[in-house]
C-alpha positions as CSV (number, residue, x, y, z in Angstrom):
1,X,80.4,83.3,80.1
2,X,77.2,84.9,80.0
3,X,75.7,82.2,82.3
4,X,78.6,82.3,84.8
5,X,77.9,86.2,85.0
6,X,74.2,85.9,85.6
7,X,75.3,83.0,88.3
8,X,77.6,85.5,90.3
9,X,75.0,88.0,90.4
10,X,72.4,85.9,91.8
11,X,75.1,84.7,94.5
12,X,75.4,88.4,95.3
13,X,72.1,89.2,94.8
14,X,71.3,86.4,97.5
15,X,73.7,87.2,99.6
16,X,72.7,90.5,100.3
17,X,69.2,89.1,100.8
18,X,70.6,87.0,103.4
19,X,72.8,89.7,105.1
20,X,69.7,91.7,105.5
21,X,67.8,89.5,107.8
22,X,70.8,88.8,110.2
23,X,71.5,91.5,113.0
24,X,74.5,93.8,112.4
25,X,75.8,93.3,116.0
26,X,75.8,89.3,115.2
27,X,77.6,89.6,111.9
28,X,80.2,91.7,113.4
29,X,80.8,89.5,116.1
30,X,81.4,86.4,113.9
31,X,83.6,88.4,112.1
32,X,85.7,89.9,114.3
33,X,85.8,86.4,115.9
34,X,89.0,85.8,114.4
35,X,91.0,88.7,115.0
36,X,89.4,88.5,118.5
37,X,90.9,85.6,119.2
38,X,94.5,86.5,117.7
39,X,95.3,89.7,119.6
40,X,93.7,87.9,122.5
41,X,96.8,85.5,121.8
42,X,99.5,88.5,121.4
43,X,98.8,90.3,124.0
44,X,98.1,87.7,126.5
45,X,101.3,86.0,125.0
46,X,103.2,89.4,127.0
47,X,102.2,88.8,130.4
48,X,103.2,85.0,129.7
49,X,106.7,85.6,128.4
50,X,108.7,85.3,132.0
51,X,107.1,81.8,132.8
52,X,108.0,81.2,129.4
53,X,111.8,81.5,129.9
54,X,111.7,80.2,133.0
55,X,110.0,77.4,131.8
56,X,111.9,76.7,128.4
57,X,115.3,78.2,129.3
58,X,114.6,80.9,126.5
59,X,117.0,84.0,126.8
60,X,115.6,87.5,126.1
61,X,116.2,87.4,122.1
62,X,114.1,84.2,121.9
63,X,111.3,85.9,123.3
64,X,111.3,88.6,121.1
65,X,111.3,85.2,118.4
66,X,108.4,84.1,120.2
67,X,106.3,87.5,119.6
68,X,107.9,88.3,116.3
69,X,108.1,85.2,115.0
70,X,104.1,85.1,114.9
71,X,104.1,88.2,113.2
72,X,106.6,87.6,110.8
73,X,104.9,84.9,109.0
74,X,101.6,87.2,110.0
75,X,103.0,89.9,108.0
76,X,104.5,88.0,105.4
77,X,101.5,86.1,104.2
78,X,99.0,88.5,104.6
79,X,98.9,89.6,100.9
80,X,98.8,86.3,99.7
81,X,96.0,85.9,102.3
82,X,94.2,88.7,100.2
83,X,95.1,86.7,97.0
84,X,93.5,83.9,98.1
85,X,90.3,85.6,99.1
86,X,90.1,86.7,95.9
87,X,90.7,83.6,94.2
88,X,88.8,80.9,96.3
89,X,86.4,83.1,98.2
90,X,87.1,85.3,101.6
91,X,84.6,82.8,103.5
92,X,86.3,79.3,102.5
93,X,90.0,81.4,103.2
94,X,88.5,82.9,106.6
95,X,87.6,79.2,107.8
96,X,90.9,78.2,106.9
97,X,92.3,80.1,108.4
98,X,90.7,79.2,111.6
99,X,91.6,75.8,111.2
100,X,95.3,76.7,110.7
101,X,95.6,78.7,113.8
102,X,93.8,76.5,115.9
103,X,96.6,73.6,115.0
104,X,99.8,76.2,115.8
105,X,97.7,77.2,119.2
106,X,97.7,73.4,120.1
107,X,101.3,73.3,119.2
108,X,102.1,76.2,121.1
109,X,100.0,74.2,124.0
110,X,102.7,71.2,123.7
111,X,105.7,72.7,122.5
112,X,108.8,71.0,124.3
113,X,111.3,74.2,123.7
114,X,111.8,77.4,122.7
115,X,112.4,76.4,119.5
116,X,109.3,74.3,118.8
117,X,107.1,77.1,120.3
118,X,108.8,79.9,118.1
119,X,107.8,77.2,114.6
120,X,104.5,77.1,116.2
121,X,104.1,80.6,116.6
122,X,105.2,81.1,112.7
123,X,102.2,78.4,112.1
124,X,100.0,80.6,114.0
125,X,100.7,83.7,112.0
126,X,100.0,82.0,108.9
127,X,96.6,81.5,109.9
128,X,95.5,84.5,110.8
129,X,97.4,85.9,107.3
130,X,94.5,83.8,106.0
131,X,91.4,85.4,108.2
132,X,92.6,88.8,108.9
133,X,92.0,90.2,105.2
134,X,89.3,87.8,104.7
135,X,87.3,88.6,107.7
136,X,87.6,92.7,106.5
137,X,86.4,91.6,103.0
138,X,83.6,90.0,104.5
139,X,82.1,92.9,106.7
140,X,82.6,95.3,103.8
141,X,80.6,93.4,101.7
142,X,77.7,92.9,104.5
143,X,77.0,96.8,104.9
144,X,76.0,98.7,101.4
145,X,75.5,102.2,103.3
146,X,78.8,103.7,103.5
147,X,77.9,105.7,106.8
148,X,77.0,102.6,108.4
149,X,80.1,100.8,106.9
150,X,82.1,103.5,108.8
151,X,80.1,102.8,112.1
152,X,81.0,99.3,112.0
153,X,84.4,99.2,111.0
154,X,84.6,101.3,114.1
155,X,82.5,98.8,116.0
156,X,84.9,96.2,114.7
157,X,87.9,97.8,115.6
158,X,86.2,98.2,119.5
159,X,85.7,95.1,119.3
160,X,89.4,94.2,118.4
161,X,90.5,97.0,120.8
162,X,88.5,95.1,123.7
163,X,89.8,91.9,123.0
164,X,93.3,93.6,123.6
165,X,92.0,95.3,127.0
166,X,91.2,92.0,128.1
167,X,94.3,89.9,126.8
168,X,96.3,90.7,130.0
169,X,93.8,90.2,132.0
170,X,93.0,86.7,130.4
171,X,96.3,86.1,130.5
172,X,97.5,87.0,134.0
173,X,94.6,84.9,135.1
174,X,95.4,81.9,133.2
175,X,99.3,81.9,133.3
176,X,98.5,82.3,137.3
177,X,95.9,79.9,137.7
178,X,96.9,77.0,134.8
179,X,100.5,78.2,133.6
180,X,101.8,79.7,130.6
181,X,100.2,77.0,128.2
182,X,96.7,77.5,128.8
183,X,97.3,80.8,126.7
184,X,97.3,78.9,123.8
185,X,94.7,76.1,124.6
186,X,92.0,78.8,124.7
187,X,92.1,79.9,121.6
188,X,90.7,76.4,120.7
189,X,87.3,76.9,121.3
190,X,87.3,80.5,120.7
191,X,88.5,79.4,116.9
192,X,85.8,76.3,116.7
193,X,83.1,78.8,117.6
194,X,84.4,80.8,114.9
195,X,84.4,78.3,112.0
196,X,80.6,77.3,113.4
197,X,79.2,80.5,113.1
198,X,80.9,81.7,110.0
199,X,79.6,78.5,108.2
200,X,75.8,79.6,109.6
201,X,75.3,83.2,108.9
202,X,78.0,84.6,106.8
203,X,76.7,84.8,103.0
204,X,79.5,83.4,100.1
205,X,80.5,86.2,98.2
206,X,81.5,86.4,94.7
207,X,85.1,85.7,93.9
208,X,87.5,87.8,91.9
209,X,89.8,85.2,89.7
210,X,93.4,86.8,89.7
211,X,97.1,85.2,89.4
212,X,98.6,84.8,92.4
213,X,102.3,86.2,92.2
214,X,104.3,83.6,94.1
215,X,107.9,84.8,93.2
216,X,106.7,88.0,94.5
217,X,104.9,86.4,98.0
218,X,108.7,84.5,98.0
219,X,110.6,87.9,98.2
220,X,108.4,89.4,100.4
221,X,108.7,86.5,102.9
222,X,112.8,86.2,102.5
223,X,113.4,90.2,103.0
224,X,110.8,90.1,106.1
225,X,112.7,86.9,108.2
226,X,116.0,88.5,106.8
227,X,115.1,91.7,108.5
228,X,114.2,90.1,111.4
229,X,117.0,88.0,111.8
230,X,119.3,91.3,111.5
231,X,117.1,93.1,114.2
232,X,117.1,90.5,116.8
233,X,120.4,88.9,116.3
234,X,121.9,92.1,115.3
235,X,122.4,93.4,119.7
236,X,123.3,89.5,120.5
237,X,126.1,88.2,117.3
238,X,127.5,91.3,116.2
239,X,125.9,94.7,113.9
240,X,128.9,93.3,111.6
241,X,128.9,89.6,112.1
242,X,129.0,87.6,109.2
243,X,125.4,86.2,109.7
244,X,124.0,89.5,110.3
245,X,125.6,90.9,107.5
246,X,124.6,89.1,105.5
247,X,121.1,89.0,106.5
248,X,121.3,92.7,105.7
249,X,122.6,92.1,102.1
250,X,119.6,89.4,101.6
251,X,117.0,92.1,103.1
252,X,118.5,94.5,100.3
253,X,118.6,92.1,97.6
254,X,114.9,90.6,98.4
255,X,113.4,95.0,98.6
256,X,114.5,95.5,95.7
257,X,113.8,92.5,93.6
258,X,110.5,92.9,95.2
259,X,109.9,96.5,94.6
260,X,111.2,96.1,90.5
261,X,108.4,93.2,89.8
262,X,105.7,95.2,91.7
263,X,106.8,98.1,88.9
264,X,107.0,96.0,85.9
265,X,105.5,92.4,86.4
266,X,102.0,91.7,85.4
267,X,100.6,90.4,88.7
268,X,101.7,92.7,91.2
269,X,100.9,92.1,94.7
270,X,98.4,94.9,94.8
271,X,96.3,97.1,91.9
272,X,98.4,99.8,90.9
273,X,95.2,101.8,90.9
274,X,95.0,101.7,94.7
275,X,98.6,103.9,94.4
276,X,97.7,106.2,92.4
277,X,95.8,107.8,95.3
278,X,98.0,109.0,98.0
279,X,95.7,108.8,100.7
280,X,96.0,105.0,100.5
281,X,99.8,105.1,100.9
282,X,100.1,107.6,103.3
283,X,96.9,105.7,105.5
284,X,99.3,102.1,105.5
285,X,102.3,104.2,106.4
286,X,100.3,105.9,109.5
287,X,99.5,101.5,110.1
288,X,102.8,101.0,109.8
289,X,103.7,103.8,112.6
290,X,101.2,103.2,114.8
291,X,101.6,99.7,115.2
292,X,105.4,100.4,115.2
293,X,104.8,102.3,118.7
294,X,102.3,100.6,120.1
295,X,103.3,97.4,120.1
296,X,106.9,97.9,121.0
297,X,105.1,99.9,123.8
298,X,103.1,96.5,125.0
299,X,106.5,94.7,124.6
300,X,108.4,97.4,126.6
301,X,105.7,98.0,129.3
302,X,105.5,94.2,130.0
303,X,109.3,93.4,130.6
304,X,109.1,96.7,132.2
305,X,106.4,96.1,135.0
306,X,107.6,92.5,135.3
307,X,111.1,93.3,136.3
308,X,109.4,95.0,138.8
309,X,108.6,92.6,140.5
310,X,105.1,91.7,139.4
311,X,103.8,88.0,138.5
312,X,101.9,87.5,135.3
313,X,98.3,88.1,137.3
314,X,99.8,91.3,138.4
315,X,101.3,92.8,134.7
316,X,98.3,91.5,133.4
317,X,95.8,93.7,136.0
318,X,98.2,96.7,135.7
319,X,98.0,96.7,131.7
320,X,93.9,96.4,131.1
321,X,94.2,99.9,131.9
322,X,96.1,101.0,129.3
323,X,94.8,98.9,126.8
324,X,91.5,99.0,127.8
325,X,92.1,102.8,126.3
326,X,92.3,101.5,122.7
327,X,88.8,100.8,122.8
328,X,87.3,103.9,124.5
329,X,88.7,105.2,121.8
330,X,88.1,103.2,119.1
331,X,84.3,103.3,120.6
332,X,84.0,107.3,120.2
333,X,86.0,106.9,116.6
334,X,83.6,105.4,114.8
335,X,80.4,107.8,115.6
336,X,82.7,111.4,115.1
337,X,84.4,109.2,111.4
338,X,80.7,108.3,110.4
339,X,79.9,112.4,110.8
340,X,83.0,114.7,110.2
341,X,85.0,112.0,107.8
342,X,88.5,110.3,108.7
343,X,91.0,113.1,108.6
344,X,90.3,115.0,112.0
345,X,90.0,112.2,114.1
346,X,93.5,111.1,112.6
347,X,95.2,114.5,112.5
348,X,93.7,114.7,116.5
349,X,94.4,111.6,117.8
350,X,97.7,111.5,116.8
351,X,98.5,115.1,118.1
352,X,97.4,114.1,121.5
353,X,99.4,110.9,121.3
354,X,102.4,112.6,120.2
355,X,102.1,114.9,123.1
356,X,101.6,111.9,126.0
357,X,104.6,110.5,123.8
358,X,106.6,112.5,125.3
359,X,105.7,113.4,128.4
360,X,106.5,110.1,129.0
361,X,110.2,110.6,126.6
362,X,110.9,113.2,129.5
363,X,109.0,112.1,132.7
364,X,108.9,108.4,133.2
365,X,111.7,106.4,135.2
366,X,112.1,103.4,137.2
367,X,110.5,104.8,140.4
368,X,107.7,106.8,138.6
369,X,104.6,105.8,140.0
370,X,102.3,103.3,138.8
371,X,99.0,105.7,138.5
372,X,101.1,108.4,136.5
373,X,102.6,106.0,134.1
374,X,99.0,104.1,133.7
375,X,97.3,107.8,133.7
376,X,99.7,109.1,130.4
377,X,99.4,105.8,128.8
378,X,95.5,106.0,128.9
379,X,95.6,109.5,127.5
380,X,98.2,108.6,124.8
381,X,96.2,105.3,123.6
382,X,93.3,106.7,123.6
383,X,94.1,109.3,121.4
384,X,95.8,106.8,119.1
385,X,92.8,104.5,119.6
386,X,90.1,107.3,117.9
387,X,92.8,107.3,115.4
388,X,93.1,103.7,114.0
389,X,89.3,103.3,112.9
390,X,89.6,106.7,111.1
391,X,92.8,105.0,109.1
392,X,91.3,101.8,108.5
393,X,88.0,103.7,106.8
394,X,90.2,105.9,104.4
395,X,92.1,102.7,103.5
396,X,88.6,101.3,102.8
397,X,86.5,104.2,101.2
398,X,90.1,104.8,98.8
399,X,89.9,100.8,97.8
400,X,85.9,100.6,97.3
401,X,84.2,96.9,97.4
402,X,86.3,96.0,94.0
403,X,89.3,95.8,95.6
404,X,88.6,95.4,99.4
405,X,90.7,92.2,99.7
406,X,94.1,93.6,98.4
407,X,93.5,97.0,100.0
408,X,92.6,94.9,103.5
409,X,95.7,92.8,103.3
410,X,97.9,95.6,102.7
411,X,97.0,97.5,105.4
412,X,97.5,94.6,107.9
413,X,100.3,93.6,106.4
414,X,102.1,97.1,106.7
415,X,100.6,97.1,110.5
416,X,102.1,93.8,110.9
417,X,105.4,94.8,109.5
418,X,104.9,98.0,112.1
419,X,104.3,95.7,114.6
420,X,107.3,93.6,113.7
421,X,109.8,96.7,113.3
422,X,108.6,97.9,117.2
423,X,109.2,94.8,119.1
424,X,112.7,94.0,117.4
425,X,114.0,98.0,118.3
426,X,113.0,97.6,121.9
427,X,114.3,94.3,122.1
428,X,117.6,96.3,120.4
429,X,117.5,98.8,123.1
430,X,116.9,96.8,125.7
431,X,120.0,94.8,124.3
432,X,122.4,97.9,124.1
433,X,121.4,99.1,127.7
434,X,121.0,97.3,130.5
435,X,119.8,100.1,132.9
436,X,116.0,100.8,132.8
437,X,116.5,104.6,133.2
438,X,118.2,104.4,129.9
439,X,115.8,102.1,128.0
440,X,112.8,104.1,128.9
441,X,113.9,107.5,127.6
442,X,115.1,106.2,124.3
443,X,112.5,103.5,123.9
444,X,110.1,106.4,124.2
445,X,112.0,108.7,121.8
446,X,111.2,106.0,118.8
447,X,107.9,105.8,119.9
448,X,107.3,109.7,119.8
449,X,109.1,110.0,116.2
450,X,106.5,107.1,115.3
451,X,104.2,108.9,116.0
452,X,104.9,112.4,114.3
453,X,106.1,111.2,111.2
454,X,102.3,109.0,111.1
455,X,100.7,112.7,111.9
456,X,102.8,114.5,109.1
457,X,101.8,111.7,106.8
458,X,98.2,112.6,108.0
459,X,98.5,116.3,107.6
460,X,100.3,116.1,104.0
461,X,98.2,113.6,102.2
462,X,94.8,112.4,103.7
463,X,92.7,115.2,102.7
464,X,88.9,115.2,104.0
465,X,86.9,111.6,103.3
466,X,83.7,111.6,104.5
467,X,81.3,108.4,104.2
468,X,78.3,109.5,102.2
């Protein structure tokens, strides 16, 4: 035992050696390779989704399947993504992962029907369940400066924020130039790049043995497809139907199971220390709001600008705008997180985006010009873009490097769930009415309450953390 301890410390030891001598800038790009390349995917996935149903005969619920269902198995797996990390090392789970997501892009690429491209998709998001905490495990381990931690996971997330700027864009251009498939058949060499330079400069770090729960990873996968099923099918079978219903009474039955093990089993999905702070709660329930909002936002906006009239070229050129925003603010996050702590930043950002919130709520119909809708959207996701890095950090600084993995996966994993929740309601509201100068006032209203509820959250339980 004592020569097993010795041998992890020298891996450490080494690896921090080796982390040294490699730029920060080159380490954060081969990390955020992954994620890159993912939300490259979703976003891009958006402007695609009319060529899709023209293409595949799919009907407005499957294309909600075809975004949700990648982040249902996203969401779903993410903690057992963590688990994993732990168990067999976050670089060995982060190539993987990789691997796993390159196959469901080349699926998607090939994918006959609707129905083959939504199992592909689920494929998809079970590979980035495996890099997404692993890659965050990783760049916590590379910085030992806390400050400059904070920097980069700000970095990281402008990165990530860019990458989502640009996914219309790339996009628009492909679906316009190569159709709808080439969306997926670029991720291929984005993800081979990845594996290659993960396997040449990333360091092994040491692993944590722990059990891996599976009952527990079982019931958190059936309650998150059962939800699913009852908020997609819900608007198209019947709120009472008997397959809804009893998708609700599964969703029920699978919470609570899952939430009585979590209390008394002796593997829970996450250290019960990391609860006992409520910063770390509250920061994964502001995740779960802000990518409840924004994300149904990107859904909304898409369908919205499309029915329009506007190819996918044209969606994709009107949405780098707004989600170019993410990263300005994600950019000016990181520096004001690294000097007055995460709170203000948070409490701020999410003011300003509640405010844009709903000066959209009350101003924006059908014939609203383009340059005020994209004007308010930049405002409002900029705002909530200087607030995501400042979340991500408190969820960090709360877990410490012990317990980065878990405390990575759940935050993704509650984001993902967010992200999840959002798409299904606006594909519910677009469901229940039909006229756009309906859908936009109410779509808008959830996004607004999103957004206070993740600023009360802010203001009641995230008290100042400032990197050292």
């Amino acid at each position: 035992m004592q020569a097993a301890y010795h041998g992890r410390m020298h891996t450490s030891i080494t690896s921090a050696a080796r982390t040294r001598h490699i730029p920060p800038l080159l380490m954060l790009t081969t990390l955020a390779i992954g994620f890159v390349m993912a939300m490259i995917d979703v976003t891009a996935v958006n402007t695609a989704l009319t060529d899709i149903a023209a293409s595949l005969a799919v009907p407005l619920t499957g294309l909600v399947w075809v975004v949700d269902g990648y982040t249902l198995t996203f969401a779903a797996l993410l903690m057992a993504g963590g688990a994993l990390a732990d168990r067999y090392g976050p670089k060995r789970v982060y190539q993987g992962g990789l691997s796993v997501f390159i196959l469901g892009s080349v699926l998607c690429a090939v994918a006959p029907s609707g129905t083959a491209l939504i199992a592909a998709r689920l494929l998809q998001g079970l590979g980035a369940a495996l890099f997404m905490p692993s890659s965050l495990s990783l760049l916590t381990h590379a910085y030992e400066d806390q400050a400059t931690r904070a920097r980069m996971l700000g970095t990281w997330s402008a990165i990530v924020g860019c990458a989502s700027a640009a996914g219309p864009l790339v996009g628009g251009l492909l679906v316009h130039a190569f159709g709808w498939r080439s969306v997926f058949w670029v991720n291929v060499p984005i993800g081979l790049l990845g594996i290659v330079l993960a396997q040449v400069l990333v360091p092994a770090t040491p692993r944590h043995e722990r059990a891996l729960s599976m009952l527990s990873h079982a019931l958190g996968v059936v309650a998150l497809a059962a939800l699913s099923f009852v908020l997609i099918e819900g608007p198209v079978r019947g709120w009472m139907s008997v397959g809804v219903a009893g998708a609700g009474i599964v969703t029920l039955a699978a919470a609570a199971l899952l939430v009585m093990r979590e209390r008394t089993g002796a593997h829970p999905l996450l250290p019960k220390a990391l609860f006992d702070t409520p910063a770390f709660a509250a920061a994964n329930g502001v995740g779960f709001l802000i990518n409840f909002a924004v994300f149904g936002q990107v859904f909304l906006l898409s369908l919205f600008i499309q029915q329009g009239g506007s190819d996918a070229l044209q969606t994709g050129l009107k949405l780098v705008p707004m989600m170019a925003a993410f990263a300005i603010g994600n950019l000016t996050s990181g520096r004001i997180t690294a000097r007055v702590g995460t709170r203000p930043p948070m409490m701020y950002g999410l003011l300003v985006g509640l405010g844009m919130a709903l000066v959209m709520l009350f101003g924006l119909r059908p014939d609203t010009p383009y340059w005020l809708l994209v004007t308010t959207a930049m405002l409002m996701n900029v705002a909530i873009g200087i607030a995501i890095p400042g979340m991500t950090a408190t969820v960090m600084l709360v877990a410490g490097r012990a317990q980065a993995n878990s405390a990575a996966a759940a935050l993704n994993a509650n984001r993902q769930v967010g992200a999840l929740v959002g798409v299904a309601m606006m594909g519910t509201v677009m469901h229940m009415t039909p006229d756009w100068g309906l859908r936009m006032p109410l779509a808008f209203t959830l996004i607004a309450a999103a957004y206070a509820g993740a600023l009360w959250l802010v203001y009641r339980y995230v008290k100042l953390a400032k990197p050292e």
